[in-house]
C-alpha positions in Angstrom: -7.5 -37.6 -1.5 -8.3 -39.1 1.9 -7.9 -37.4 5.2 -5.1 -39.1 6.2 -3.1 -38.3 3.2 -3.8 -34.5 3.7 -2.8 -34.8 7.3 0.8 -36.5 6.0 1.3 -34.0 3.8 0.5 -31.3 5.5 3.0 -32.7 8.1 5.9 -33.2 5.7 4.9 -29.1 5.0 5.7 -28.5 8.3 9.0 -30.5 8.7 10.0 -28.7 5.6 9.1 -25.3 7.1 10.6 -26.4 10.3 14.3 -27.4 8.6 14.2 -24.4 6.9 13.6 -22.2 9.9 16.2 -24.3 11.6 19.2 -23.3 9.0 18.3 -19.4 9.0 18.4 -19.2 12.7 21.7 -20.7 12.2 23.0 -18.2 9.6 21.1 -15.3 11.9 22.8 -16.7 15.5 25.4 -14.4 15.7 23.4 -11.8 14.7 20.4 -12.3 17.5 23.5 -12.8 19.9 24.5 -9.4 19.9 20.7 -7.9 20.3 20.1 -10.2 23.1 23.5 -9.0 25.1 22.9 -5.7 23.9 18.9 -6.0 25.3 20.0 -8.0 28.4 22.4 -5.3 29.1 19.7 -2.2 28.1 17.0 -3.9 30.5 14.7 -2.8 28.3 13.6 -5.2 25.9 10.3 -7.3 26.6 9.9 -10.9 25.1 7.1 -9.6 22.9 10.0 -6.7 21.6 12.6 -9.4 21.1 10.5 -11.6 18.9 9.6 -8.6 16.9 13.4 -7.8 16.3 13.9 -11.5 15.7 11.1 -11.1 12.7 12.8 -7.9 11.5 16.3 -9.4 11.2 14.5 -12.5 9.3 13.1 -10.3 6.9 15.9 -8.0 6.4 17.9 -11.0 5.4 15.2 -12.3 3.4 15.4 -9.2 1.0 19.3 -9.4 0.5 18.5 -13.0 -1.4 17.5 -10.9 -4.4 14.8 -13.0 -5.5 12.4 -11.1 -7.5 9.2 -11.7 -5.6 10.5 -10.5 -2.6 11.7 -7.5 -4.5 8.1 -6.8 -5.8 6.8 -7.2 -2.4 8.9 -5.5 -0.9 8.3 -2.3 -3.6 4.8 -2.7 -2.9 5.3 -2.2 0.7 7.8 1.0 0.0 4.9 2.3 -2.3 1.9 1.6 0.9 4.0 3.8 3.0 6.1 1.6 4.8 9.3 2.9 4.6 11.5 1.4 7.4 12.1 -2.1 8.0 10.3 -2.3 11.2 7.2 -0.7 9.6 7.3 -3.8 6.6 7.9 -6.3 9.2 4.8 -5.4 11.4 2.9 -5.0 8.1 4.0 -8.5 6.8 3.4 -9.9 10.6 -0.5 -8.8 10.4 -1.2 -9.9 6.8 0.3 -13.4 7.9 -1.8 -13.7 10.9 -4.8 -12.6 9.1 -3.3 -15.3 6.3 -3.3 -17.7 9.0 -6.8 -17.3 9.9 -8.4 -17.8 7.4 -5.8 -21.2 6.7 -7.1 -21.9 10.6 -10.7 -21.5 9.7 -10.5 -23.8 6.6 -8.9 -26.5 8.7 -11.6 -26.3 11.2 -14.2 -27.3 9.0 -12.3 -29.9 7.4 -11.8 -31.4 11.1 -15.3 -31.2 12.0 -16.9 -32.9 8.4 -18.4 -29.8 7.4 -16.6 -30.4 3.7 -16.4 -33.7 2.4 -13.1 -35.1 1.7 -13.2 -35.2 -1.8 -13.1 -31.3 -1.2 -10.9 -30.9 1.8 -7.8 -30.1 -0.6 -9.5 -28.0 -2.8 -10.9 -25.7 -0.3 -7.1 -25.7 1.2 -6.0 -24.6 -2.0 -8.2 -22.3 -2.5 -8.3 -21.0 1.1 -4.3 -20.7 0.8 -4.4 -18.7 -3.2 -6.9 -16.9 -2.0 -5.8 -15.7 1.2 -2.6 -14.8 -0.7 -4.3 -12.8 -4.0 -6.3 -10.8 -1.3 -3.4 -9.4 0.5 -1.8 -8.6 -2.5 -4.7 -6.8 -4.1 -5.0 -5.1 -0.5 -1.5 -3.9 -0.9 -2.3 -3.0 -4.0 -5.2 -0.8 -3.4 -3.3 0.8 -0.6 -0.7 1.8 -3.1 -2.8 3.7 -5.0 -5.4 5.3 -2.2 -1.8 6.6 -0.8 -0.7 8.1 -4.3 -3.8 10.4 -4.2 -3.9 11.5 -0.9 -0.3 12.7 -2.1 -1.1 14.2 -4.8 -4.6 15.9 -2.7 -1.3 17.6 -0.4 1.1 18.7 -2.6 -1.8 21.3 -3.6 -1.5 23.1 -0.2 2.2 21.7 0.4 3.9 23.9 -2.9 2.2 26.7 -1.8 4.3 26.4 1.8 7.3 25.6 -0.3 7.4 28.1 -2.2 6.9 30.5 0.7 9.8 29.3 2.5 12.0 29.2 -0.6 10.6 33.2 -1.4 12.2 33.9 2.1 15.3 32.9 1.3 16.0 29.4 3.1 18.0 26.5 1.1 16.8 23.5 -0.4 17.5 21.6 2.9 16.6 24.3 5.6 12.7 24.4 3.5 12.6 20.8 3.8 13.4 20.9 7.4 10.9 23.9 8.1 8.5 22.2 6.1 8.5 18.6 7.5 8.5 20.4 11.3 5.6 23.0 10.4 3.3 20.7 8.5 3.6 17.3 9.7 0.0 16.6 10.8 -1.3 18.2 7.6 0.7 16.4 5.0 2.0 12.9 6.6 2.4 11.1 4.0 4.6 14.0 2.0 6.5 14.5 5.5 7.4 10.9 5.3 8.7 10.7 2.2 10.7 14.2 2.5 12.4 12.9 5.9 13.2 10.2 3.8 15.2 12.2 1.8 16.8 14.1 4.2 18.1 11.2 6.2 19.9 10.1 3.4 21.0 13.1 2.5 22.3 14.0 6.1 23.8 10.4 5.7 26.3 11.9 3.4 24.9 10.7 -0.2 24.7 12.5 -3.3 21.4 15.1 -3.1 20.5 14.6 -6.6 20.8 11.1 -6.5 18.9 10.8 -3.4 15.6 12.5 -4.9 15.3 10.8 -8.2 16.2 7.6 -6.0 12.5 8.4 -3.8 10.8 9.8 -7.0 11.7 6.4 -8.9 9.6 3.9 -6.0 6.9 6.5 -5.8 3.5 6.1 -6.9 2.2 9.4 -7.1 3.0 11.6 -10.4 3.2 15.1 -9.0 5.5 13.8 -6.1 7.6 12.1 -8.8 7.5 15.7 -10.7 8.6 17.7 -7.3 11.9 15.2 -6.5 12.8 15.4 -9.8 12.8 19.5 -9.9 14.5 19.5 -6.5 17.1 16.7 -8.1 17.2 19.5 -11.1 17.9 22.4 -8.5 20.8 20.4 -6.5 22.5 19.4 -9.8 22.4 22.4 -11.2 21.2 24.9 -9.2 19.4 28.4 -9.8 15.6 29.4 -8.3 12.4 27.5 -8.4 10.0 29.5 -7.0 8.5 29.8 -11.2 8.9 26.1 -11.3 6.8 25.7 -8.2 4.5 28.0 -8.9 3.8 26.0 -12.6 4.3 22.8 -10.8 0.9 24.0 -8.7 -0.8 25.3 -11.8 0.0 21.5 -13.2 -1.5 19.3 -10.4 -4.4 21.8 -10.4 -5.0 21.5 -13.7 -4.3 17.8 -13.2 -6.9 17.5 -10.7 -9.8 19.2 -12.8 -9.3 16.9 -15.1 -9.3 14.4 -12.9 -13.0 15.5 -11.7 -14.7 16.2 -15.4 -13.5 12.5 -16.1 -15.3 11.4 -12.9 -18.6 13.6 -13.8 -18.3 12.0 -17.2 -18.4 8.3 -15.8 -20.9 9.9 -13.4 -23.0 11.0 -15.8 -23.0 8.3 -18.2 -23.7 6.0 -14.7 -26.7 7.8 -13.9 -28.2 7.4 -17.2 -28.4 3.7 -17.5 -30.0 3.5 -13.7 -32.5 5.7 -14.9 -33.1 3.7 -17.9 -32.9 0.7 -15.6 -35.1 2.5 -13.2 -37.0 5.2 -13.6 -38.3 4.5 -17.2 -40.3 1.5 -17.0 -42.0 2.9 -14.2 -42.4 5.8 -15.8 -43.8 4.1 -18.7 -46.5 2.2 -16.3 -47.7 5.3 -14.8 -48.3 7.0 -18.1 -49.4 4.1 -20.2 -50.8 2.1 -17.9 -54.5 3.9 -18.1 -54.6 3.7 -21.4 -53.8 0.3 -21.7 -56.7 -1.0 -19.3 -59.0 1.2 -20.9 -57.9 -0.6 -24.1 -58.3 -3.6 -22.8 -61.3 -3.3 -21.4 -62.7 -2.1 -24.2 -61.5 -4.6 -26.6 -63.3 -7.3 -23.7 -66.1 -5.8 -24.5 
């Protein structure tokens, strides 16, 4: 494919892209109306702000289309720890830019014939899968690094729950003294506890609410906890047992954990020292032997 056909098509991209903008500021005019009054009147709200907001009301209409990769993104982005929409739209924002980038970089050396053209569009496409597959496995990998920190608080975090609940608070009041006392040394529990209780202060069901967090959360002995407290607000009674077995489970749960690693660890170790430390080995205790053999068979 010659240059010029990339550069057509690459402009009927952008007309496409362009259109399509064009209609969803339409459907979102009314909405952005009513900010920008609202900002104009506040006096408070810097261009950089309003274009944020702009992004944020694109992609909170963007999720109400229900299509099923947008779902899954957005999931993914509930499981990494951004919970709000302002926090996925600044997410998204960043892995675009870094998206465009890279599609800026691969452009670049198309322009300046440092690819031939006969590869121009398969470095594109590449550039642009790529780019794409990376972010995802980034989210990815986030989703999973933020499950075990999770799981590495709610060790020292039942231990303060059950302590609270011992003194005789409610379900709501420990959640409250426990997001207010140990936000610094459990954030990522704190986040998705205030979760819970803003719903919850929003006036839906309790029980609903926590087996609604525990369902888009990655980590197991989170999942376990919501699903006790759902237990508790259903049918009520004491947990300060469950807690205690619940602790006794993720410790349990994490020794496990750490003999598997040693295992792997273990099993590691012993082909790099069959790798590297036998054959030198072998040279430093054979070797003599097998020049003095040698030199002896010369003779």
């Amino acid at each position: 494919m010659s240059l010029s056909t990339y550069w057509l098509l690459a402009g009927l991209f952008l007309l496409a892209s362009a259109v399509s903008l064009i209609v969803l500021s339409l459907r979102l005019q009314r909405a952005r109306s009513v900010e920008q009054n609202l900002a104009r009147t506040m006096a408070q709200v810097t261009r950089r702000e309003a274009m944020f907001q702009q992004s944020q009301a694109i992609w909170r209409q963007t999720k109400y289309l229900r299509f099923a990769s947008i779902t899954d993104i957005q999931l993914l982005l509930r499981k990494a720890g951004y919970l709000t929409n302002r926090e996925q739209t600044s997410c998204l924002l960043k892995v675009m830019l870094a998206w465009a980038t890279m599609q800026g970089m691969a452009v670049m050396a198309i322009i300046e014939r440092q690819v031939a053209s006969e590869q121009a569009m398969g470095l594109l496409v590449l550039s642009t899968a790529g780019g794409a597959y990376l972010a995802l496995q980034w989210l990815k990998k986030k989703v999973v690094s933020r499950a075990k920190m999770i799981d590495e608080e709610l060790i020292m975090g039942l231990q303060m729950m059950k302590t609270l609940w011992d003194v005789g608070l409610s379900l709501e009041s420990m959640l409250r003294a426990y997001t207010a006392e140990l936000k610094e040394m459990t954030p990522e529990m704190n986040k998705e506890l205030l979760l819970a209780l803003s719903k919850i202060e929003a006036g839906q069901d309790r029980a609903w609410v926590f087996v609604e967090v525990a369902r888009v959360n990655e980590s197991l002995g989170m999942q376990d906890l919501l699903n006790m407290f759902a237990q508790v607000s259903d049918s009520g009674g004491s947990m300060s047992d469950s807690l205690a077995q619940l602790t006794l489970l993720l410790r349990d749960r994490r020794r496990t954990q750490l003999q598997e690693k040693v295992s792997k660890l273990s099993g590691r170790m012993s082909v790099v020292m069959m790798l590297f430390l036998f054959p030198p080995l072998f040279v430093v205790l054979a070797g003599p032997g097998m020049m003095a053999l040698g030199r002896a068979l010369g003779n």
